[in-house]
C-alpha positions, 0 to 999 in steps of 0.5 A, a space after each residue: 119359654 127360655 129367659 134371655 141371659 141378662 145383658 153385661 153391665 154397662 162399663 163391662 167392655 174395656 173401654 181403653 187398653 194397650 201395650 205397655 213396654 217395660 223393657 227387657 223386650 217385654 210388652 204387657 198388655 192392659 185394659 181398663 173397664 167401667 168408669 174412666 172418672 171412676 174410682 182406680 183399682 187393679 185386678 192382678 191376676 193368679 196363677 203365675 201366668 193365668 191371664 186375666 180373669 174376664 169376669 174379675 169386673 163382677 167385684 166391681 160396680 163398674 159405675 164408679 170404679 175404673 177397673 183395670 186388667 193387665 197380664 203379667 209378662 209372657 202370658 195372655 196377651 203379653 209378649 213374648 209368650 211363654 207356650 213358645 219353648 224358646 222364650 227365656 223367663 229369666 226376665 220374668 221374677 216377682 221383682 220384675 213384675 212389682 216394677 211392671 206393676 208401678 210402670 203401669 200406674 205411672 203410664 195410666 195417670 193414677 195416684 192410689 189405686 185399689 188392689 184386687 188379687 187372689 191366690 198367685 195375684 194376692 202374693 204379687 199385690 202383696 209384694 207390691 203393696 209392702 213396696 210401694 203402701 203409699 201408692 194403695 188406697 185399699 186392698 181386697 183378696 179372695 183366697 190368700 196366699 203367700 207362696 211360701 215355701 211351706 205353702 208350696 209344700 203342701 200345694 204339691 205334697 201334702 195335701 196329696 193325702 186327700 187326693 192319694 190316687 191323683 198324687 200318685 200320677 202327678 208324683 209318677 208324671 214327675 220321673 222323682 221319688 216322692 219325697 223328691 223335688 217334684 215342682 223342680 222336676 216339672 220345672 225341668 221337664 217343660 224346658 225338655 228339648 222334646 215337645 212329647 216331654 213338655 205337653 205330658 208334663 203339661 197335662 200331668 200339672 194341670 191334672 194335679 191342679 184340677 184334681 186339687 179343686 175338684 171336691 168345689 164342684 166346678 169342673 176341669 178350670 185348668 185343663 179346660 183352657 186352651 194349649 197355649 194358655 195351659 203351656 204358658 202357665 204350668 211354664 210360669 207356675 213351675 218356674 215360679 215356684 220351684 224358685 220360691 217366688 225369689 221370696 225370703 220364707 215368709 217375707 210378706 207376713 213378716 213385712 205386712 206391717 208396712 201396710 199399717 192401716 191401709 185397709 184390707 178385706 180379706 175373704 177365704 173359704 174354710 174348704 180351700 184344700 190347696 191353700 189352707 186358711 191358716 195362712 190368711 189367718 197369719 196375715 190378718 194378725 200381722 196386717 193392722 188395718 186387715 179384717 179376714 172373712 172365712 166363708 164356711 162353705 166356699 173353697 179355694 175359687 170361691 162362690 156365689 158367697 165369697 162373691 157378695 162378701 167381696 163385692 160388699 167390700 169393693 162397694 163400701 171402699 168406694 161409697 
C-alpha cells in the first residue's frame, strides 16, 4: 500500500506576490509566503539568473516567518527575460541588483529583514548586507561564495583536474586555449548572432556546471531545467563572471567587518568541488558576528544535514 506524500505546510503558497518596477524598463517579480505578521526574511536566489528556488521555504518555519522570494532582473519571472537574444544586460550589475534588493524592502513595508542565499545568492546579500547593515537583522548562507576572480578561476579552471574528461569539452566548447579566458569566450559565444552558436554553448556551460556536482549524487540540476531558463542563466552566469561580479578582488571579505555583530550562520559542505571551503573560512574570520559550519559530508547543493543545521539556525534567529 503506497503512502500519500505529505501535505505542503500550511503558509507554503504565496500568500502576496507582484511586480515591482525598479526602472530601466526592468519589472521584477516577487512573492511572500508563511506569515505575513511573521518574522521578515529574503531567500536571494543563486545563480546568476536561476530563479527562485520553490523549496527555499523548507528553511523556514513558515508559522513565524514571512518568506519572501523574488528574481532577480531578466530571469524567472522577471521581465525582460534574458532567453531572448535581443534583450540588453547592460541594465543588470551587482550595483544594480543591491538597489532592487532596497527598492523592494521599501515596497513591501519592512524594517529589517533576515537574509537567505547561498552560492551567487550569498554574494549578492553579502553586497547588500555590507550596504545597507543597519537594514539586516541576521544572515544565514548555505554554501559561501564571494565570486572572486580567484574563485571564478577555480570554478572554470582548476577544479578541472578532478573532472579532466569534462574540462576537456567545456575548454574544446569554448573555441580557446586553455590557458585561455574560457568565462569570456562563453560570454561571447551566447551573444552570437547565430542561434546554433548560443544553444551549443548553452548546453556546453551547463554540462561543465553538471559535471562540477556530479560526485553530490543528485542528478543534471542544471540541464534539467527548461531551455529558457538554462539560456537566461548561462546568459547571466557569463556575463556576470567574466565581469567579476563588477567587484574589486575580494571586496566582500575585506568590508565584512561592516557587518559588525549582525549575526551569521554560515553552513558549507567539506565536499563542495566548485566552491571550496576555504573561502567560507576567510569570511568567518573577518565577520565578527559569524559562526561557519562545515558539514563533513555535504557538498556544494547541500543535504539533508546541511538542511536541519540551517533550518535549526532560521529557527533560533526567530524563537
Amino acid at each position: 500500500m503506497s503512502v500519500p506524500p505529505s501535505p505542503p505546510p500550511a503558509g507554503a503558497e504565496p500568500h502576496d506576490s507582484g511586480m515591482l518596477d525598479v526602472g530601466d524598463g526592468q519589472r521584477i517579480y516577487w512573492e511572500a509566503r508563511g506569515n505575513p505578521r511573521g518574522k521578515p526574511a529574503v531567500v536571494v536566489h543563486g545563480g546568476p539568473g536561476a530563479g527562485c528556488p520553490p523549496r527555499a521555504p523548507r528553511a523556514f518555519d513558515l508559522s513565524r516567518y514571512r518568506v519572501v522570494l523574488f528574481d532577480q532582473r531578466n530571469c524567472g519571472r522577471s521581465t525582460p527575460h534574458a532567453s531572448d537574444p535581443s534583450v540588453s544586460l547592460r541594465r543588470n550589475t551587482t550595483d544594480h541588483l543591491v538597489a532592487d534588493m532596497e527598492r523592494l524592502r521599501r515596497h513591501l513595508g519592512i524594517g529589517r529583514w533576515l537574509l537567505f542565499g547561498g552560492s551567487w545568492g550569498s554574494t549578492l546579500l553579502l553586497a547588500y548586507a555590507e550596504r545597507h547593515p543597519e537594514r539586516v537583522a541576521e544572515i544565514v548562507i548555505p554554501s559561501v561564495t564571494t565570486t572572486r576572480r580567484s574563485e571564478i578561476d577555480w570554478l572554470y579552471r582548476g577544479v578541472g583536474r578532478f573532472f579532466p574528461e569534462a574540462w576537456d569539452r567545456f575548454v574544446a566548447g569554448s573555441g580557446t586555449a586553455p590557458d585561455g579566458d574560457l568565462v569570456g569566450a562563453y560570454a561571447r559565444l551566447v551573444e552570437d548572432a547565430d542561434p546554433a552558436v548560443r544553444e551549443r554553448a548553452v548546453a556546453d556551460w551547463l554540462a561543465w556546471e553538471d559535471a562540477v556536482v556530479s560526485a553530490e549524487g543528485q542528478g543534471a540540476p542544471y540541464a534539467g531545467r527548461p531551455s529558457d531558463a538554462q539560456t537566461a542563466m548561462v546568459r547571466l552566469c557569463a556575463w556576470y563572471f567574466s565581469h567579476g561580479a563588477w567587484l574589486a578582488e575580494g571586496a566582500l571579505i575585506r568590508d565584512a567587518h561592516r557587518l559588525g555583530s549582525v549575526p551569521g550562520e554560515l553552513v558549507h559542505g567539506r565536499l563542495d568541488l566548485g566552491g571550496p571551503v576555504h573561502t567560507a573560512w576567510e569570511l568567518a574570520r573577518a565577520w565578527p558576528g559569524a559562526r561557519l559550519s562545515v558539514v563533513e559530508s555535504a557538498g556544494h547543493l547541500g543535504g539533508a544535514e546541511t538542511l536541519a543545521r540551517v533550518r535549526a539556525a532560521t529557527d533560533g534567529f526567530v524563537a
